[in-house]
Backbone as CSV, one residue per row, in Angstrom:
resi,resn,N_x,N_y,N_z,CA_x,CA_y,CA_z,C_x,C_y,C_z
1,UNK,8.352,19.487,28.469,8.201,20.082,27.157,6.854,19.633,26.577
2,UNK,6.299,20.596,26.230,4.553,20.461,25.317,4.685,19.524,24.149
3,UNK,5.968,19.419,23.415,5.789,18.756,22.281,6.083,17.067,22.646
4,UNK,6.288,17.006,23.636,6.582,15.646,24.068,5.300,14.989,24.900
5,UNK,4.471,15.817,25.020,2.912,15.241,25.938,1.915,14.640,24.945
6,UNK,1.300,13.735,25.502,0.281,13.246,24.511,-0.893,14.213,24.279
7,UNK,-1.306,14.879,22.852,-2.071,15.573,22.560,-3.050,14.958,22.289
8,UNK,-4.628,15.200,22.929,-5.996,15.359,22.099,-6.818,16.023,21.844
9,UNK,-6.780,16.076,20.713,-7.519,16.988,19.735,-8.852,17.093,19.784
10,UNK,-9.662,18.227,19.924,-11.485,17.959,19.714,-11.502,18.706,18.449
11,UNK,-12.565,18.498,17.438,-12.904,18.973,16.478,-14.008,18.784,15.721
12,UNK,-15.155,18.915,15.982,-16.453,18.498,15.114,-16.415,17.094,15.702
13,UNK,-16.570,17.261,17.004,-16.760,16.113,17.812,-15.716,14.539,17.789
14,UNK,-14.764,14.877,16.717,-13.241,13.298,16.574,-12.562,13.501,17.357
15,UNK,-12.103,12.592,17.860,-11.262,13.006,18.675,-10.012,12.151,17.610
16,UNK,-8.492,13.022,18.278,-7.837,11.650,17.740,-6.362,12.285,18.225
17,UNK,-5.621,11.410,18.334,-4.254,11.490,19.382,-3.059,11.680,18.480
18,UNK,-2.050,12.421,18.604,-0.547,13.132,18.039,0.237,12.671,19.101
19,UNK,1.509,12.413,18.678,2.529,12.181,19.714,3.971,12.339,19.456
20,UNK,4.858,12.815,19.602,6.372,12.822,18.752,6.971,12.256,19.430
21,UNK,7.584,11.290,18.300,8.399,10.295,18.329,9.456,9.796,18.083
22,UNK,10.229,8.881,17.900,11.655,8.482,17.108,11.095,7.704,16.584
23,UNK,11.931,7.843,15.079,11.473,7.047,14.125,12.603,6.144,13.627
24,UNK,12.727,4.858,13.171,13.597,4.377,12.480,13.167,2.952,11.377
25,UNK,13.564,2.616,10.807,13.185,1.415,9.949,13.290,0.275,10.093
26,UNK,13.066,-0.858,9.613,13.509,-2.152,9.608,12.549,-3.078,8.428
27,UNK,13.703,-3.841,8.310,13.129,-4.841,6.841,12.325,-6.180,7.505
28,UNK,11.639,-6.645,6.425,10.886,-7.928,6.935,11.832,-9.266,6.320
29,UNK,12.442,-9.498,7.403,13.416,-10.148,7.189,14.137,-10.755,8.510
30,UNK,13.949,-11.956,8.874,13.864,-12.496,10.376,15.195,-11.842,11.150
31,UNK,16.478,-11.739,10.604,17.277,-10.594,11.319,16.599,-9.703,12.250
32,UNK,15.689,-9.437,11.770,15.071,-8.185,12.214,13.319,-8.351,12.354
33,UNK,13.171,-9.247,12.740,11.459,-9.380,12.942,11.463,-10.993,13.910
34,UNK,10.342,-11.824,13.658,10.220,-13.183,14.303,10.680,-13.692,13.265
35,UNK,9.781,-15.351,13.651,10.938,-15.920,12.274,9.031,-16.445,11.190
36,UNK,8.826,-15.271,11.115,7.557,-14.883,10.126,7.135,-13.547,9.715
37,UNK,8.457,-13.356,9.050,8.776,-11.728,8.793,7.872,-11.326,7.900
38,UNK,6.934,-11.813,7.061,6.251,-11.659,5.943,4.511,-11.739,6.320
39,UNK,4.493,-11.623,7.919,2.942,-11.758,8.519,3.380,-10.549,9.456
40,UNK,2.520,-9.321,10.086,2.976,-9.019,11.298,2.204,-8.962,11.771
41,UNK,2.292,-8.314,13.028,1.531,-8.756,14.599,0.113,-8.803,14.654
42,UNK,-0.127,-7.740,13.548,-1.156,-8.067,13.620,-2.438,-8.842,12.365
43,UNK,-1.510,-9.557,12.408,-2.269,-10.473,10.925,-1.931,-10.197,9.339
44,UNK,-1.281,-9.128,8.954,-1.613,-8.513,8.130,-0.656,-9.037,7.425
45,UNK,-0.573,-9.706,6.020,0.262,-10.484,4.986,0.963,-9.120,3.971
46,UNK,2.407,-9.588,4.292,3.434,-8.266,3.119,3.221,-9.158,2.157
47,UNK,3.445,-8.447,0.924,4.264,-8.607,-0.426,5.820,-9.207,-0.354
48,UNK,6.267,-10.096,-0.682,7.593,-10.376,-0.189,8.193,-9.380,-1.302
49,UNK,8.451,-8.858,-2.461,9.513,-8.300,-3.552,8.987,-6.880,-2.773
50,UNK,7.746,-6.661,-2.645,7.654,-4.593,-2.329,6.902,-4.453,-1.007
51,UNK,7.383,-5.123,0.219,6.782,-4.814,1.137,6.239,-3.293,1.451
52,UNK,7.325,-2.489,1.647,7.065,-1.175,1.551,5.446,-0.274,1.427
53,UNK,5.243,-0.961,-0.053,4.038,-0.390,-0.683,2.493,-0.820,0.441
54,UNK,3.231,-1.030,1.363,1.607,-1.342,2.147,1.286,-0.211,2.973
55,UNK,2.696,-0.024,3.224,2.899,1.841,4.207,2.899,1.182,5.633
56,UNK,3.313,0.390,6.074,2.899,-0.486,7.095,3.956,0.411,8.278
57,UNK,3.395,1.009,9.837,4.346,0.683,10.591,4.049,-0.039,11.880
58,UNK,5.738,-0.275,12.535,5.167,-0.372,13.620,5.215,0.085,14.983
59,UNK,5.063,-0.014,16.014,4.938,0.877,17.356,5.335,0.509,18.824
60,UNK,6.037,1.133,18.805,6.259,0.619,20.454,5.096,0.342,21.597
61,UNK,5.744,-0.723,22.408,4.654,-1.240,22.994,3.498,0.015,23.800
62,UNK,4.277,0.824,24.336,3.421,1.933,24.923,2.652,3.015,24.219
63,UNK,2.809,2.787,22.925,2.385,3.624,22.150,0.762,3.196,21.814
64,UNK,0.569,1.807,22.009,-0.421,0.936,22.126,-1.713,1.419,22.581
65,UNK,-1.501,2.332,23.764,-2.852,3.049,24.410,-3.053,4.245,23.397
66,UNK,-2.532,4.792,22.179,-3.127,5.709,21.799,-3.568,5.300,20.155
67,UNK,-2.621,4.150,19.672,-2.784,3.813,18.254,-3.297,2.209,18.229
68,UNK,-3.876,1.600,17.827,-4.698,0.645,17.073,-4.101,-0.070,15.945
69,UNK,-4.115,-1.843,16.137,-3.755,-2.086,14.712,-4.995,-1.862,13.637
70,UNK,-4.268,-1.420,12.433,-5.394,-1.162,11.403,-5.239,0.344,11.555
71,UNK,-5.251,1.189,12.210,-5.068,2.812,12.517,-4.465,2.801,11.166
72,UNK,-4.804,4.253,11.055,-4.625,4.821,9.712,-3.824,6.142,10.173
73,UNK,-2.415,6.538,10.262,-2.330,7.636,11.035,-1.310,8.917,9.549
74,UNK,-0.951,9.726,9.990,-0.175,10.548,9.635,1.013,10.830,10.074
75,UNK,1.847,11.279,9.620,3.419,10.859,9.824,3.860,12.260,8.914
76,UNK,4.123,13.629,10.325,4.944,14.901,10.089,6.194,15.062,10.686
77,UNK,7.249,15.945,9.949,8.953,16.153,10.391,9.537,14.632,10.227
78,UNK,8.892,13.920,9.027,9.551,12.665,8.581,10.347,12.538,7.405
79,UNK,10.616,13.546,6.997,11.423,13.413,5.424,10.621,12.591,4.488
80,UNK,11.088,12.017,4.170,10.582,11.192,2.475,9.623,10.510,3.238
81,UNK,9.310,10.126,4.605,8.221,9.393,4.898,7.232,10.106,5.543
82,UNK,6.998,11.466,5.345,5.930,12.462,5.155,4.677,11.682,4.664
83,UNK,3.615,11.942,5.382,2.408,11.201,4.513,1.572,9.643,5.537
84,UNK,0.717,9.290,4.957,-0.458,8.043,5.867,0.144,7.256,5.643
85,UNK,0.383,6.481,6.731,0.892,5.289,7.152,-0.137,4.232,7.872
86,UNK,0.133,2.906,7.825,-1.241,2.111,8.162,-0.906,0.917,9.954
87,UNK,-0.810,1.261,10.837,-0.095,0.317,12.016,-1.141,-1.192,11.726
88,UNK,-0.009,-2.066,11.501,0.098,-3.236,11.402,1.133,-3.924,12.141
89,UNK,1.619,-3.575,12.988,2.887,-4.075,13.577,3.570,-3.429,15.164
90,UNK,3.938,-4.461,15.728,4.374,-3.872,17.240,5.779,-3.936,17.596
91,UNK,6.457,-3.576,17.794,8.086,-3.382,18.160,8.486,-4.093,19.203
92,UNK,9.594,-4.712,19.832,10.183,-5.240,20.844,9.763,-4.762,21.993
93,UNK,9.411,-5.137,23.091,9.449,-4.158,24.207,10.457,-3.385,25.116
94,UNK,11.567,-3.875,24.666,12.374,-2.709,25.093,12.663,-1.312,24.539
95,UNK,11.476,-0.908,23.329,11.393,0.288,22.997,10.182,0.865,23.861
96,UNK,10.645,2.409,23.372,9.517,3.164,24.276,9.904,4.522,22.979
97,UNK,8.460,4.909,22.554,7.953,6.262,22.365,8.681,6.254,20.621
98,UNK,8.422,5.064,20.233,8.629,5.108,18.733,8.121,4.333,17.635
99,UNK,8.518,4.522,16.716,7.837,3.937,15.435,8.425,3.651,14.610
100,UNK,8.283,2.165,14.063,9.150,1.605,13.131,8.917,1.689,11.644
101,UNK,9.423,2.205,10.592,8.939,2.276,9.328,9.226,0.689,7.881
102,UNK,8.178,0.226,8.120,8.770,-1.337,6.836,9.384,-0.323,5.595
103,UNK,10.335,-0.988,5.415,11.142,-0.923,4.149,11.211,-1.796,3.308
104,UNK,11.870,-1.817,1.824,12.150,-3.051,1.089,13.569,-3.216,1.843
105,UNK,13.932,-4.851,0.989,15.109,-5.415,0.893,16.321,-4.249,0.935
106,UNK,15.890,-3.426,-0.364,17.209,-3.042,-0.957,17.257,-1.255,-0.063
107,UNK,16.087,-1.073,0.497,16.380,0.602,1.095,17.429,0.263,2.439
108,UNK,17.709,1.715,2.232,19.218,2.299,3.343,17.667,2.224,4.587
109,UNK,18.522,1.534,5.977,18.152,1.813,7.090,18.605,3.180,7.212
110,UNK,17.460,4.338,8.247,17.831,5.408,8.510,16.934,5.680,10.087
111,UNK,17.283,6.334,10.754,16.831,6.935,12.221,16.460,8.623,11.784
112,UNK,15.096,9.178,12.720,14.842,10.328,13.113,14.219,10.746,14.210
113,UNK,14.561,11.696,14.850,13.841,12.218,15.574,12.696,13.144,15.680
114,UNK,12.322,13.438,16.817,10.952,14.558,16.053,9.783,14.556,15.378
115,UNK,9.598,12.903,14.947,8.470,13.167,14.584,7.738,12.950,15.083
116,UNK,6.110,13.903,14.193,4.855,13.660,15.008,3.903,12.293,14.204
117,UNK,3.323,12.045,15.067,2.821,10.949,14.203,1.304,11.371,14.945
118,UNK,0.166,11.205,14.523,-1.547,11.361,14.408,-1.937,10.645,13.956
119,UNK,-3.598,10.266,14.519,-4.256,9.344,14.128,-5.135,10.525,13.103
120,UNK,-5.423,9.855,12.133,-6.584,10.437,11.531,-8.212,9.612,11.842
């Protein structure tokens, strides 16, 4: 299936990579991270009360050859998380072909499929 291949784009000479993915969430909160939930992988210091507001995600290990920490990407067929997102963060390695969205404390964990995610 085409929508599942890694796309690159030419355009006024940028290049830059799309990929669809599964998406799901997780809080910064050692349950669910190392036990330095408030730094992630790649250096980058949360807000402990509104993590959220940084737009931070993060990525499965294989996703690695197409996105960058610091990448600035776009995030389509995501519901309420429509919109630029910033990769700061790397996922377990027993994932493959997804992306994790930081949440606060108090948001509902949720899963999707389908989305595309782009670098800008």
């Amino acid at each position: 299936m085409l929508a599942d291949k890694i796309a690159l784009n030419h355009y006024n000479n940028v290049h830059y990579s799309m990929k669809v993915v599964s998406l799901s969430t997780y809080k910064a909160d050692t349950a669910e991270t190392d036990s330095t939930p408030l730094v992630t992988a790649s250096g980058f210091k949360l807000d402990s009360l509104n993590p959220k507001k940084h737009r931070v995600i993060a990525i499965s290990r294989d996703l690695k050859a197409l996105f960058a920490f610091g990448d600035k990407v776009i995030l389509t067929n995501a519901g309420k998380f429509n919109g630029v997102w910033f990769v700061h963060d790397v996922m377990n390695k027993r994932y493959k072909n997804k992306i994790d969205i930081l949440i606060n404390p108090s948001d509902r964990q949720l899963s999707l499929k389908g989305v595309l995610i782009s670098k800008i």
